[in-house]
mmJSON file of the N, C-alpha and C atoms, coordinates in Angstrom:
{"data_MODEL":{"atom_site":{
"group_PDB":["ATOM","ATOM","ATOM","ATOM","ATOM","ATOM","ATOM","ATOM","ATOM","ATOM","ATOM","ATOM","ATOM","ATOM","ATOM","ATOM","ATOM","ATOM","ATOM","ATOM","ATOM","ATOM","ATOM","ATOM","ATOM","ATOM","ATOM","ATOM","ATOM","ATOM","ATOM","ATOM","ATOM","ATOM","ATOM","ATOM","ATOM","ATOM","ATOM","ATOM","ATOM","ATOM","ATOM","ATOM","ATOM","ATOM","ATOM","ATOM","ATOM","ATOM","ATOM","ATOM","ATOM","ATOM","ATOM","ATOM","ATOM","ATOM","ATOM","ATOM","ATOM","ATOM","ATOM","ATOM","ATOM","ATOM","ATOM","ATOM","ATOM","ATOM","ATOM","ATOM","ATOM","ATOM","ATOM","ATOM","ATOM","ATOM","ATOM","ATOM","ATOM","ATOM","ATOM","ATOM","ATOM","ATOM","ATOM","ATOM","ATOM","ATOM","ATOM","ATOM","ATOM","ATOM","ATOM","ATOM","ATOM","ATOM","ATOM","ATOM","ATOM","ATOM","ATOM","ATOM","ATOM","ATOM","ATOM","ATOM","ATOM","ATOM","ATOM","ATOM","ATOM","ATOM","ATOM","ATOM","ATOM","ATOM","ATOM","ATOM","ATOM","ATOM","ATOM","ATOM","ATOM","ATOM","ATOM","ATOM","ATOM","ATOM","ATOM","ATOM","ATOM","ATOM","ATOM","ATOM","ATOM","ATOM","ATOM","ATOM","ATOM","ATOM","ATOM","ATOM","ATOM","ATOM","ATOM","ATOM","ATOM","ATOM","ATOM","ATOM","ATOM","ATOM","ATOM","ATOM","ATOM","ATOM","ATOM","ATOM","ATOM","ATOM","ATOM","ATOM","ATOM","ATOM","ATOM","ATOM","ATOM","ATOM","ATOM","ATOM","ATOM","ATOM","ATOM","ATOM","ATOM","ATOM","ATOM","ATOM","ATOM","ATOM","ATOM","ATOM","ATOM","ATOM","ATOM","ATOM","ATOM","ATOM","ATOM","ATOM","ATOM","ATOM","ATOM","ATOM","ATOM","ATOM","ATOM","ATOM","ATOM","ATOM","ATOM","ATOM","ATOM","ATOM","ATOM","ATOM","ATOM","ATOM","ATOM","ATOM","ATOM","ATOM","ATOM","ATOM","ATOM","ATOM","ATOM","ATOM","ATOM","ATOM","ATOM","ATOM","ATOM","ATOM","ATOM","ATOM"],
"id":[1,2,3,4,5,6,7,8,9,10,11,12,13,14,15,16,17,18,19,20,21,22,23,24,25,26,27,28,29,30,31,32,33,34,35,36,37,38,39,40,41,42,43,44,45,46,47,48,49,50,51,52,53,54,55,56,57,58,59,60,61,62,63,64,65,66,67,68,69,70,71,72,73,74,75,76,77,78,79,80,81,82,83,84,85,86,87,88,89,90,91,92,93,94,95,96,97,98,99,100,101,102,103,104,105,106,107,108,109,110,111,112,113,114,115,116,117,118,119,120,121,122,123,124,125,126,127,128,129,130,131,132,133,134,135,136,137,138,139,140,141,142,143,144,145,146,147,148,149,150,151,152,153,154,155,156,157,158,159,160,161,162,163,164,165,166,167,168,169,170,171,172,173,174,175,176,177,178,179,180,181,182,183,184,185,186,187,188,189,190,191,192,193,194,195,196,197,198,199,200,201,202,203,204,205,206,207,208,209,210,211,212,213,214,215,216,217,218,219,220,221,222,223,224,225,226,227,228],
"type_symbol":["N","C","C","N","C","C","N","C","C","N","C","C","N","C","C","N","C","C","N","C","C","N","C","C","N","C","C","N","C","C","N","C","C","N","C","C","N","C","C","N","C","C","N","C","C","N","C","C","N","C","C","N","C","C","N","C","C","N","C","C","N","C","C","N","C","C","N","C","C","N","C","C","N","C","C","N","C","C","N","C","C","N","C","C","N","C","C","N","C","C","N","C","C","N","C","C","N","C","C","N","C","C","N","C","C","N","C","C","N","C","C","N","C","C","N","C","C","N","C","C","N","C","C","N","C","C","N","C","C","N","C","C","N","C","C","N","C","C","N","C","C","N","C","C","N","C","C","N","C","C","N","C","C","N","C","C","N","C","C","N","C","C","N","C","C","N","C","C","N","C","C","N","C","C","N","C","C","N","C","C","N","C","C","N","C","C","N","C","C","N","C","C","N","C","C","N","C","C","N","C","C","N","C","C","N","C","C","N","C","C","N","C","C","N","C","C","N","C","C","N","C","C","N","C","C","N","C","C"],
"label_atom_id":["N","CA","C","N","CA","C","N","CA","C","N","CA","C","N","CA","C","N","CA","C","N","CA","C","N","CA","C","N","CA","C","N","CA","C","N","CA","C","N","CA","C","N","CA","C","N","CA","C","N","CA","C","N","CA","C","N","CA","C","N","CA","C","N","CA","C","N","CA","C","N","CA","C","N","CA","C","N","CA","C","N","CA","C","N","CA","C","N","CA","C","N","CA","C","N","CA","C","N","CA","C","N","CA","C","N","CA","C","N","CA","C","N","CA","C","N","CA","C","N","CA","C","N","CA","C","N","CA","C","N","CA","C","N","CA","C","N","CA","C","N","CA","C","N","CA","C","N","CA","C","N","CA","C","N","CA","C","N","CA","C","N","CA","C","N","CA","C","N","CA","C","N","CA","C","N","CA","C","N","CA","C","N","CA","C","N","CA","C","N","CA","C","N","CA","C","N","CA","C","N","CA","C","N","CA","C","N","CA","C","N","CA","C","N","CA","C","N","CA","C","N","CA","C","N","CA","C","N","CA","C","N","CA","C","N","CA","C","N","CA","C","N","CA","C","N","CA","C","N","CA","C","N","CA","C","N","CA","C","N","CA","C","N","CA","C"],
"label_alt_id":[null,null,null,null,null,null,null,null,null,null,null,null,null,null,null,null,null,null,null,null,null,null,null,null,null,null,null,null,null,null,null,null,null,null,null,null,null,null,null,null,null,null,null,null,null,null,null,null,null,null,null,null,null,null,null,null,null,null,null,null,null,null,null,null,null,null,null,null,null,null,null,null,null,null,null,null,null,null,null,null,null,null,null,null,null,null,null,null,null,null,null,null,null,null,null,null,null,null,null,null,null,null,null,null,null,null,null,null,null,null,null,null,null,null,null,null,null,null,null,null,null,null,null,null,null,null,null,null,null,null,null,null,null,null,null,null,null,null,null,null,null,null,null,null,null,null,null,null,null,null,null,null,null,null,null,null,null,null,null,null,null,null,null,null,null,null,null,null,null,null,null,null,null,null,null,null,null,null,null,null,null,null,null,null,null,null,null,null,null,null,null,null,null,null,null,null,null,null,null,null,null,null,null,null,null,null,null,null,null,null,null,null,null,null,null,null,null,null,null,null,null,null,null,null,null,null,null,null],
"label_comp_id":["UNK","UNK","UNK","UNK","UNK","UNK","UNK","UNK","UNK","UNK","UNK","UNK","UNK","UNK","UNK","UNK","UNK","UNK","UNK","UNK","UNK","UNK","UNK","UNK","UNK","UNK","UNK","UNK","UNK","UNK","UNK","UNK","UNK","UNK","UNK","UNK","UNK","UNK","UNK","UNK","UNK","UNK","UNK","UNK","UNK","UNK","UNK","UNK","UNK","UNK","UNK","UNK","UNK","UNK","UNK","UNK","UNK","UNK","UNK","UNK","UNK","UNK","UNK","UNK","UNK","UNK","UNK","UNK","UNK","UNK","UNK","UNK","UNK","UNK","UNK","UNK","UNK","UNK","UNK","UNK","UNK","UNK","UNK","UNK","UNK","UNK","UNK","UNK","UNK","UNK","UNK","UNK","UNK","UNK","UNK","UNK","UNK","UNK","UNK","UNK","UNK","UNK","UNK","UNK","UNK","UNK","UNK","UNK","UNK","UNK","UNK","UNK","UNK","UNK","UNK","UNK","UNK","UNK","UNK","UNK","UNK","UNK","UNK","UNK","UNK","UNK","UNK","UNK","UNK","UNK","UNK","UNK","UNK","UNK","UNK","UNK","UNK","UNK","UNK","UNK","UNK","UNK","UNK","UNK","UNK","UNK","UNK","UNK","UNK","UNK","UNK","UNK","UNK","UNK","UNK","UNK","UNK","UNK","UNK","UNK","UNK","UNK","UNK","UNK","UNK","UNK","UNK","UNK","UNK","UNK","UNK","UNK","UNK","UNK","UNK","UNK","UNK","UNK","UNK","UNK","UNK","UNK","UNK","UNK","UNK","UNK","UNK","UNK","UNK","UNK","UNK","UNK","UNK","UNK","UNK","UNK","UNK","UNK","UNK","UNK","UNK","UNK","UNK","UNK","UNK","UNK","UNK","UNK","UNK","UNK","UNK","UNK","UNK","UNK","UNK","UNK","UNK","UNK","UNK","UNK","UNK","UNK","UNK","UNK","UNK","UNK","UNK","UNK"],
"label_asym_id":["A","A","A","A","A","A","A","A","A","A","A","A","A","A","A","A","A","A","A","A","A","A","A","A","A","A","A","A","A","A","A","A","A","A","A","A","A","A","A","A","A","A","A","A","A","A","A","A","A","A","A","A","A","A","A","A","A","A","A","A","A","A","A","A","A","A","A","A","A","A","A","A","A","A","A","A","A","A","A","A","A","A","A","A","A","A","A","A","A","A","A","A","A","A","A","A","A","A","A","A","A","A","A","A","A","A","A","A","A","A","A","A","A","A","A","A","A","A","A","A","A","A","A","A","A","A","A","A","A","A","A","A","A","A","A","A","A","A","A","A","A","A","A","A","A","A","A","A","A","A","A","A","A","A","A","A","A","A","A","A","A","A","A","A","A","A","A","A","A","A","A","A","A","A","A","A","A","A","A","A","A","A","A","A","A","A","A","A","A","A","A","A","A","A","A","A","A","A","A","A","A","A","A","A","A","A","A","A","A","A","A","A","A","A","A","A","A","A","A","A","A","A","A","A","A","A","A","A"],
"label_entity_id":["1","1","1","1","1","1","1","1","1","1","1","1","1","1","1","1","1","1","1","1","1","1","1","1","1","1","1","1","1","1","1","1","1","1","1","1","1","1","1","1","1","1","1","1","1","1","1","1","1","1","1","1","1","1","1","1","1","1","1","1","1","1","1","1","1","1","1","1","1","1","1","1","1","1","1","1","1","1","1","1","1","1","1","1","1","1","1","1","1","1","1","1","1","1","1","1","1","1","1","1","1","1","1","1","1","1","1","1","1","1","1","1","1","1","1","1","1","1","1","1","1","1","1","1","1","1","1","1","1","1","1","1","1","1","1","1","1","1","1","1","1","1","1","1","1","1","1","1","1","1","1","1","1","1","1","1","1","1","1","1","1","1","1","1","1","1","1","1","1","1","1","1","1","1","1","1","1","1","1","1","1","1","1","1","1","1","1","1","1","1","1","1","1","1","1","1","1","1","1","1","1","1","1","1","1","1","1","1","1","1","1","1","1","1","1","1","1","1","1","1","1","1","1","1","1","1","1","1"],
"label_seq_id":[1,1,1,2,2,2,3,3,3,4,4,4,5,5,5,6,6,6,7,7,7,8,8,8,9,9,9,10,10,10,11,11,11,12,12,12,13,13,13,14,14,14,15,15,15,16,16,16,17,17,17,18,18,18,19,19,19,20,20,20,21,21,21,22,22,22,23,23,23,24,24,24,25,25,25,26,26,26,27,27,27,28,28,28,29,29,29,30,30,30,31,31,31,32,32,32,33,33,33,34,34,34,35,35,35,36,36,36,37,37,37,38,38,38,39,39,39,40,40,40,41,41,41,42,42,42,43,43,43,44,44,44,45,45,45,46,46,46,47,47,47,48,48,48,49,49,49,50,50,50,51,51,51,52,52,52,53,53,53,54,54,54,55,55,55,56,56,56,57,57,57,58,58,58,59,59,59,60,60,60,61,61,61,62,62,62,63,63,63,64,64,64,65,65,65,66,66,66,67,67,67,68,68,68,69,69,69,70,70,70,71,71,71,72,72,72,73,73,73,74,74,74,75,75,75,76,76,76],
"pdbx_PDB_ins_code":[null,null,null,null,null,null,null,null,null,null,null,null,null,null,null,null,null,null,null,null,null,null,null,null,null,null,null,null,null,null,null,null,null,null,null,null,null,null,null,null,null,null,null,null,null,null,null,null,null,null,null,null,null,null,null,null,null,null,null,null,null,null,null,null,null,null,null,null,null,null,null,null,null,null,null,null,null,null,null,null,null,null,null,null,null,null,null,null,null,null,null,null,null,null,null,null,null,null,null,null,null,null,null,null,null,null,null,null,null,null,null,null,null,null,null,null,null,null,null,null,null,null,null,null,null,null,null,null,null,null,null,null,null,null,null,null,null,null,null,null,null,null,null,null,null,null,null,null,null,null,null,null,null,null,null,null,null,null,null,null,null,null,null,null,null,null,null,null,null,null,null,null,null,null,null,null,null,null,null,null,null,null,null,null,null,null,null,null,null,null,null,null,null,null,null,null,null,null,null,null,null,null,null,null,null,null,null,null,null,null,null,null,null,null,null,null,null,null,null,null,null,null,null,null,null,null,null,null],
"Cartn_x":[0.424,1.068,1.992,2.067,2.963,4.176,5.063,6.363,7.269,8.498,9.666,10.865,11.759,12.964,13.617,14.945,16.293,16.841,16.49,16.587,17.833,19.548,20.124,19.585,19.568,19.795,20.246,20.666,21.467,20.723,21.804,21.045,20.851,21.109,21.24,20.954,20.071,19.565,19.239,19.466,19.11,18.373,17.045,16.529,16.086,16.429,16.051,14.53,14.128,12.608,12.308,11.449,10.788,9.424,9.073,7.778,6.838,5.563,4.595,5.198,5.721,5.744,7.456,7.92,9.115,10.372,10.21,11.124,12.661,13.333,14.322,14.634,14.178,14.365,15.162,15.881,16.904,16.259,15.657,15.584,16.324,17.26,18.108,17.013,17.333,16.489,17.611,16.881,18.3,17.492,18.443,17.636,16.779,15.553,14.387,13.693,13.971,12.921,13.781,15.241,15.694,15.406,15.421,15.208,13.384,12.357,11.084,11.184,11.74,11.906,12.092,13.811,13.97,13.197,12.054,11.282,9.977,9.419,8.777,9.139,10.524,10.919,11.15,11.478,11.591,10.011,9.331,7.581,7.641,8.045,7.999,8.523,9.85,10.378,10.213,9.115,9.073,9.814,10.635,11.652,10.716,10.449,10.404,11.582,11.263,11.786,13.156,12.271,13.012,14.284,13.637,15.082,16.335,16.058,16.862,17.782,16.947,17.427,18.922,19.915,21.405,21.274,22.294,22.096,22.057,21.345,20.949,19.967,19.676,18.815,17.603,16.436,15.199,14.062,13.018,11.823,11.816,11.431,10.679,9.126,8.182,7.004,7.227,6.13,6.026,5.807,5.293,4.853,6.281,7.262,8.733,9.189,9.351,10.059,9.591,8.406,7.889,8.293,8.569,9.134,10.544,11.709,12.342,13.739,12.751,13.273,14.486,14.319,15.721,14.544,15.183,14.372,15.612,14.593,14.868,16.244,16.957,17.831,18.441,18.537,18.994,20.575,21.246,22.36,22.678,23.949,23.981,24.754],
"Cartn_y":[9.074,7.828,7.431,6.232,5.86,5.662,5.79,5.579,5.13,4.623,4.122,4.72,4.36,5.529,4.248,4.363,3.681,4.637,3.844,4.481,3.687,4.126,3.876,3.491,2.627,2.248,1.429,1.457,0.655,-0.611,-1.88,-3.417,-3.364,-3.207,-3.121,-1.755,-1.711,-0.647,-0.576,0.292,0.142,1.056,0.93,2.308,2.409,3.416,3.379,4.371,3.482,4.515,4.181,5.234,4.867,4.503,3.348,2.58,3.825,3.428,4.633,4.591,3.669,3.692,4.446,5.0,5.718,4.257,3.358,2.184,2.87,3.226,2.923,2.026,1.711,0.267,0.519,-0.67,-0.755,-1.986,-1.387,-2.72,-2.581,-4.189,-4.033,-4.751,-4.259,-4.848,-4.906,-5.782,-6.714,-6.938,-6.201,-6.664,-6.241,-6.534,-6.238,-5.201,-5.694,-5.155,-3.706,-3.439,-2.188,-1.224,-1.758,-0.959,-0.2,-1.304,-1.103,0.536,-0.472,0.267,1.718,1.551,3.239,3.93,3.149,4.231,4.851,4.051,4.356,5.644,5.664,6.615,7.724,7.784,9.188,9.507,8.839,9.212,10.424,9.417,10.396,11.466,11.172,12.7,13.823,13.632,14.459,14.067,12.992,12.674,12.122,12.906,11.741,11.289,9.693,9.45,10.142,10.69,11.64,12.56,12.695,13.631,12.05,10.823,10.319,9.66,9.761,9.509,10.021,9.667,9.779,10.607,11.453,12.845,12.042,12.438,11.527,10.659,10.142,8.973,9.747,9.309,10.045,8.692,9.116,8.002,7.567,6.448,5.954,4.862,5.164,4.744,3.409,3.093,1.172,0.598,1.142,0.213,-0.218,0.804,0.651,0.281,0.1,-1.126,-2.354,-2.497,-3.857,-4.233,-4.123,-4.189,-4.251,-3.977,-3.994,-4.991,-6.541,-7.812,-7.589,-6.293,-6.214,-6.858,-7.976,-8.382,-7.453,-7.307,-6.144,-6.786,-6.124,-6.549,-5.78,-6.588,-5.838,-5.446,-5.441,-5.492,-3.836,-3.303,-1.541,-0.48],
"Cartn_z":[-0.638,-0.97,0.196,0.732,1.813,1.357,2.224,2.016,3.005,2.519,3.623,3.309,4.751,4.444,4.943,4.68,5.277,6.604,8.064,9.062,9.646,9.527,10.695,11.495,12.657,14.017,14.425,16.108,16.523,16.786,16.951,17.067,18.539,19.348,20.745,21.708,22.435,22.878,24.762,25.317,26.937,26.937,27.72,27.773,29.59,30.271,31.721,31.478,32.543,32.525,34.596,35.016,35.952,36.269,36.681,36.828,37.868,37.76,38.416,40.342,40.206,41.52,41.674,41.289,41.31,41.308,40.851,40.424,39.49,39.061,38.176,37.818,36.446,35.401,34.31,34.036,32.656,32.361,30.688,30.064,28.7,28.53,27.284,25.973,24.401,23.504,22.343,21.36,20.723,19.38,18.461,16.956,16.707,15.707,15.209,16.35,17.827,18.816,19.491,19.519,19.659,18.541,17.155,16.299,16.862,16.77,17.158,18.437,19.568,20.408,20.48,19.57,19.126,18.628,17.724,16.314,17.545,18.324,19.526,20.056,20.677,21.642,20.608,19.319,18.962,18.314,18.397,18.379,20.02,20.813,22.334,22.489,21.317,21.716,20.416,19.116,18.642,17.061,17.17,16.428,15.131,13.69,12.445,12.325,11.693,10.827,10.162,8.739,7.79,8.498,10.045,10.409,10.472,10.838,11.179,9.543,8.737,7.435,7.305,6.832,6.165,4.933,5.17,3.847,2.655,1.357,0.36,0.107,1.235,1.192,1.421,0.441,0.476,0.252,1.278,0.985,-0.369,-0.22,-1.926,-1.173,-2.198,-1.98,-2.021,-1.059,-0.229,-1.832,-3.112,-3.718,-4.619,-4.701,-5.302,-4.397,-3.29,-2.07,-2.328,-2.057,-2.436,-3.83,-4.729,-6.359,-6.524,-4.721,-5.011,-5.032,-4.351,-4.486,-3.124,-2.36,-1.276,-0.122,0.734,2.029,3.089,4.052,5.425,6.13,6.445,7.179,8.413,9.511,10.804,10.763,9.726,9.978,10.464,10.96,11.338,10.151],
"occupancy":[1.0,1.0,1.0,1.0,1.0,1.0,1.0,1.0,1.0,1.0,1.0,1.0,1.0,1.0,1.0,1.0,1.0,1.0,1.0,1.0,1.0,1.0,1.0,1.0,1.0,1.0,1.0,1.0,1.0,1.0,1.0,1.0,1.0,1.0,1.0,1.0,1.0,1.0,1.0,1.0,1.0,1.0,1.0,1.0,1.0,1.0,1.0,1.0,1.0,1.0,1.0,1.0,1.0,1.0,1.0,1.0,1.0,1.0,1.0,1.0,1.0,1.0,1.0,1.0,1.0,1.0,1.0,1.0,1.0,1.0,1.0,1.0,1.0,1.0,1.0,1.0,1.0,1.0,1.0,1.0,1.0,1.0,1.0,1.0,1.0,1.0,1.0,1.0,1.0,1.0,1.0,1.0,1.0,1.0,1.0,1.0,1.0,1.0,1.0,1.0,1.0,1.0,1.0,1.0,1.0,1.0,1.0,1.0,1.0,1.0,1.0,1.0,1.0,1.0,1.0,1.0,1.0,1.0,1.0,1.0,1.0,1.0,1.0,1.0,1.0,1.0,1.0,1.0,1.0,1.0,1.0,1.0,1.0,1.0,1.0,1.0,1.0,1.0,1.0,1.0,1.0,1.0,1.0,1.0,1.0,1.0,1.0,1.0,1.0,1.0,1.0,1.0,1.0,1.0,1.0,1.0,1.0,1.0,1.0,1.0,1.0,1.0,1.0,1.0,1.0,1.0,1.0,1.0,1.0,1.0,1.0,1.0,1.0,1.0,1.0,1.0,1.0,1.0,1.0,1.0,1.0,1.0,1.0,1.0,1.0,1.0,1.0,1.0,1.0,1.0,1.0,1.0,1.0,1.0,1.0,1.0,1.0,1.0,1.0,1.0,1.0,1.0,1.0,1.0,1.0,1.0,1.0,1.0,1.0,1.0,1.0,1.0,1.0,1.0,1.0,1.0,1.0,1.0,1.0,1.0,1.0,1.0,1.0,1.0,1.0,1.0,1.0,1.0],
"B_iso_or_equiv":[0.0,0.0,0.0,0.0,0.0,0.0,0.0,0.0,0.0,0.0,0.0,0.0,0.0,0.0,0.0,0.0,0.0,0.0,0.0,0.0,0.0,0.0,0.0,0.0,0.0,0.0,0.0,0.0,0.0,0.0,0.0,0.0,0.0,0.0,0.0,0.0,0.0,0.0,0.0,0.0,0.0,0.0,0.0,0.0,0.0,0.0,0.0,0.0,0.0,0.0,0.0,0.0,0.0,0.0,0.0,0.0,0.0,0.0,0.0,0.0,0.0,0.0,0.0,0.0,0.0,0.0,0.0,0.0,0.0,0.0,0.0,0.0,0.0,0.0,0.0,0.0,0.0,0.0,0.0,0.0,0.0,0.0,0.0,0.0,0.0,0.0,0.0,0.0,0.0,0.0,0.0,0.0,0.0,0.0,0.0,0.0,0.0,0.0,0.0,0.0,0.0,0.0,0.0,0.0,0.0,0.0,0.0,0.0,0.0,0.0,0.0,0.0,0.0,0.0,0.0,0.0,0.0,0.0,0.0,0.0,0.0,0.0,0.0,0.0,0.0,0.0,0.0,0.0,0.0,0.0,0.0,0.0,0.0,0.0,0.0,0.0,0.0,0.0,0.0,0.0,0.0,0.0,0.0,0.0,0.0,0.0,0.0,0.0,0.0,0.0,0.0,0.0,0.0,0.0,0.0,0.0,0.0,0.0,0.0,0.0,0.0,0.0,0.0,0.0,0.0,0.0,0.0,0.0,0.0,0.0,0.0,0.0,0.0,0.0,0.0,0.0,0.0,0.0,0.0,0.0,0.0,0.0,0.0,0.0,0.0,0.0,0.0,0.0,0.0,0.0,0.0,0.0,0.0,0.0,0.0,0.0,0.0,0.0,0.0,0.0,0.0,0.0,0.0,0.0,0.0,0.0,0.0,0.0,0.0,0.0,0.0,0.0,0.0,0.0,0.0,0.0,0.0,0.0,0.0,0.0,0.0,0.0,0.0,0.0,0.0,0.0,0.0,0.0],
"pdbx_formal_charge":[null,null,null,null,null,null,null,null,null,null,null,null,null,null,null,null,null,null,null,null,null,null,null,null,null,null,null,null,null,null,null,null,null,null,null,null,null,null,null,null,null,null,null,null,null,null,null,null,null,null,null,null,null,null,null,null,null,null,null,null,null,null,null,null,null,null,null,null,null,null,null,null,null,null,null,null,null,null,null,null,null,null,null,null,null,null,null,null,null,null,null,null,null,null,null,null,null,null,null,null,null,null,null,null,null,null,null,null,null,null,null,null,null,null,null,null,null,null,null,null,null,null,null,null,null,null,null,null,null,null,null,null,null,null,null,null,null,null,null,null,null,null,null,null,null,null,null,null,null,null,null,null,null,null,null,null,null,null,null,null,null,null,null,null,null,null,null,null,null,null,null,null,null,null,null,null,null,null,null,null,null,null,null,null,null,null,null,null,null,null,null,null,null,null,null,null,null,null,null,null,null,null,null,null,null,null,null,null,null,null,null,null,null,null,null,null,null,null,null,null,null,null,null,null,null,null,null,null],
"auth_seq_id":[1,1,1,2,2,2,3,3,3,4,4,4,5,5,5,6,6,6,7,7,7,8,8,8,9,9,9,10,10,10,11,11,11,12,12,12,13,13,13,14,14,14,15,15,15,16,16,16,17,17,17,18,18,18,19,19,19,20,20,20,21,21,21,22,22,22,23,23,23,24,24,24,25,25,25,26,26,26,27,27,27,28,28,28,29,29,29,30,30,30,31,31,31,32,32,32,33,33,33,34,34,34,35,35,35,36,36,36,37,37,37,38,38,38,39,39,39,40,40,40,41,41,41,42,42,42,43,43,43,44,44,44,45,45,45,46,46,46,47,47,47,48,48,48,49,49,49,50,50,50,51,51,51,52,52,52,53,53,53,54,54,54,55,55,55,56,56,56,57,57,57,58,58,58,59,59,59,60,60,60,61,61,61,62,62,62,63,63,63,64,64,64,65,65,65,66,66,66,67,67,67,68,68,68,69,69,69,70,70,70,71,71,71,72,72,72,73,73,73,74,74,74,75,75,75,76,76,76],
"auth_comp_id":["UNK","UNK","UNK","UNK","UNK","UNK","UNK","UNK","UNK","UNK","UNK","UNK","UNK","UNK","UNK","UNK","UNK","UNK","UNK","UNK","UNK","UNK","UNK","UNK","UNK","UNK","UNK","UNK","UNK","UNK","UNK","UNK","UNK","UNK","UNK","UNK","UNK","UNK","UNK","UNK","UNK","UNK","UNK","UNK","UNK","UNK","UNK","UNK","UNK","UNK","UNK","UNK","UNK","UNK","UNK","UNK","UNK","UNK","UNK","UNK","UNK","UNK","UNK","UNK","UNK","UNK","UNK","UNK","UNK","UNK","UNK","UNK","UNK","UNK","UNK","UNK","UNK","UNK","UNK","UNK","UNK","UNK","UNK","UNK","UNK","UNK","UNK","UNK","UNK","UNK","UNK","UNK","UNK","UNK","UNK","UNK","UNK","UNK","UNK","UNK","UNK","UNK","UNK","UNK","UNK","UNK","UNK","UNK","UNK","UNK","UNK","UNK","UNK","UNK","UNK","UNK","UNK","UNK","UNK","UNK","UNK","UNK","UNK","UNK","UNK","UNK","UNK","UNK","UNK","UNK","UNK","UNK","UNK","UNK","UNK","UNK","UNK","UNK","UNK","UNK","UNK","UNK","UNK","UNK","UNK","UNK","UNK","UNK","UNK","UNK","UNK","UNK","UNK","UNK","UNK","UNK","UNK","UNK","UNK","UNK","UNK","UNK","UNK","UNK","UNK","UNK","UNK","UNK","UNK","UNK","UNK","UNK","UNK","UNK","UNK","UNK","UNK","UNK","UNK","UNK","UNK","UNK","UNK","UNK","UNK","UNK","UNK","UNK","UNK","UNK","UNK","UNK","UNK","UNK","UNK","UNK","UNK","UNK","UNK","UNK","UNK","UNK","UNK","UNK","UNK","UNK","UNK","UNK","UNK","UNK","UNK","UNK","UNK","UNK","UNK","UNK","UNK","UNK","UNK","UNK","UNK","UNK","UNK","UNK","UNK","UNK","UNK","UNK"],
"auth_asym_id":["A","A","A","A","A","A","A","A","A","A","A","A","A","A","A","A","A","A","A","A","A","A","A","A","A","A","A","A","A","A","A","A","A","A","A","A","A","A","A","A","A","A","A","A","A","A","A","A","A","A","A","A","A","A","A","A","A","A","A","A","A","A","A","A","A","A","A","A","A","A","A","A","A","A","A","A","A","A","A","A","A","A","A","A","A","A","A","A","A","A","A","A","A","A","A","A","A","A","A","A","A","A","A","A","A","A","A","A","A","A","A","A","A","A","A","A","A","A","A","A","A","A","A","A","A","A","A","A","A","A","A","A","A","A","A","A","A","A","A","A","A","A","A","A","A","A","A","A","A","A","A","A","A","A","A","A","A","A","A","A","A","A","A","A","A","A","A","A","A","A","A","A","A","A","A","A","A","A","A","A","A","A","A","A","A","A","A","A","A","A","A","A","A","A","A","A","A","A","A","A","A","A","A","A","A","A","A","A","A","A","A","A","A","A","A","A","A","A","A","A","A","A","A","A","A","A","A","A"],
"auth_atom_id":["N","CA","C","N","CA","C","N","CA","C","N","CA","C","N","CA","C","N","CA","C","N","CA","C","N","CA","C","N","CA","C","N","CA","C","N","CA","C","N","CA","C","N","CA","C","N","CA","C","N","CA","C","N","CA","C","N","CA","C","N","CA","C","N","CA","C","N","CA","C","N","CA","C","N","CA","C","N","CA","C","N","CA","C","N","CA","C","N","CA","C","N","CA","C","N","CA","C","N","CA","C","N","CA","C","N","CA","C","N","CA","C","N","CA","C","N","CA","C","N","CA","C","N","CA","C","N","CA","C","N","CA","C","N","CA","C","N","CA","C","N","CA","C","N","CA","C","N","CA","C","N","CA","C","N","CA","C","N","CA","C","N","CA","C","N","CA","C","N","CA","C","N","CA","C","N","CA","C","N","CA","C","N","CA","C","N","CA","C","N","CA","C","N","CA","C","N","CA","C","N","CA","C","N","CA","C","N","CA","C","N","CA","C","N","CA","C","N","CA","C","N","CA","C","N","CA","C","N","CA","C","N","CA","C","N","CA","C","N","CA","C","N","CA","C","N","CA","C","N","CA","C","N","CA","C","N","CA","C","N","CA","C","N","CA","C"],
"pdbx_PDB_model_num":[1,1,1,1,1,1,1,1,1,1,1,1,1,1,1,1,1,1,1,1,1,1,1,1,1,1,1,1,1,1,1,1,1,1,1,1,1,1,1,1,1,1,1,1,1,1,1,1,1,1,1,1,1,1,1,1,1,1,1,1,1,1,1,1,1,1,1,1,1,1,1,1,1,1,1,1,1,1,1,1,1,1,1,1,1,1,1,1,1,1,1,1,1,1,1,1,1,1,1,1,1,1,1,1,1,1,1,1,1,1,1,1,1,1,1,1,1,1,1,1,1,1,1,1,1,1,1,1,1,1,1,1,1,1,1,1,1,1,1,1,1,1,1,1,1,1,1,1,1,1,1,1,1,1,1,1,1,1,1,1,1,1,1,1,1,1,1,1,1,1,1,1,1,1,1,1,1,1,1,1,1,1,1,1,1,1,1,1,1,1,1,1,1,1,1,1,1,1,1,1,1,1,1,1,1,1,1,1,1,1,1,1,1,1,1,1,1,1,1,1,1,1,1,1,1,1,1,1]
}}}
């Protein structure tokens, strides 16, 4: 059964990376797309989810989210 968690994250995010050609880049991301961003990079580093979850807070299945009249919000 699928499920969703309530994931902390920050609205605002920098992440430096280096391009193939040995570049050092900073790119900043804002809202909906740092959150994205972050859930990405802890795919890279190994990171679920569930570890980032807040003590207490436990998945509940997409079909009791969807039922649960709350729309998503970026707030932190």
């Amino acid at each position: 059964m699928p499920v969703r968690g309530l994931v902390p994250r920050s609205l605002a995010l920098r992440v430096a990376y280096d391009t193939l050609e040995g570049v050092r880049c900073v790119s900043v991301y804002e809202r909906g797309l740092a959150r994205l961003v972050a859930h990405e990079v802890d795919h890279l580093a190994g990171t679920l989810y569930r570890g980032r979850m807040r003590p207490g807070v436990y998945p509940i299945s997409v079909m009791e989210y969807r039922g649960s009249g709350v729309a998503w919000s970026y707030e932190a």
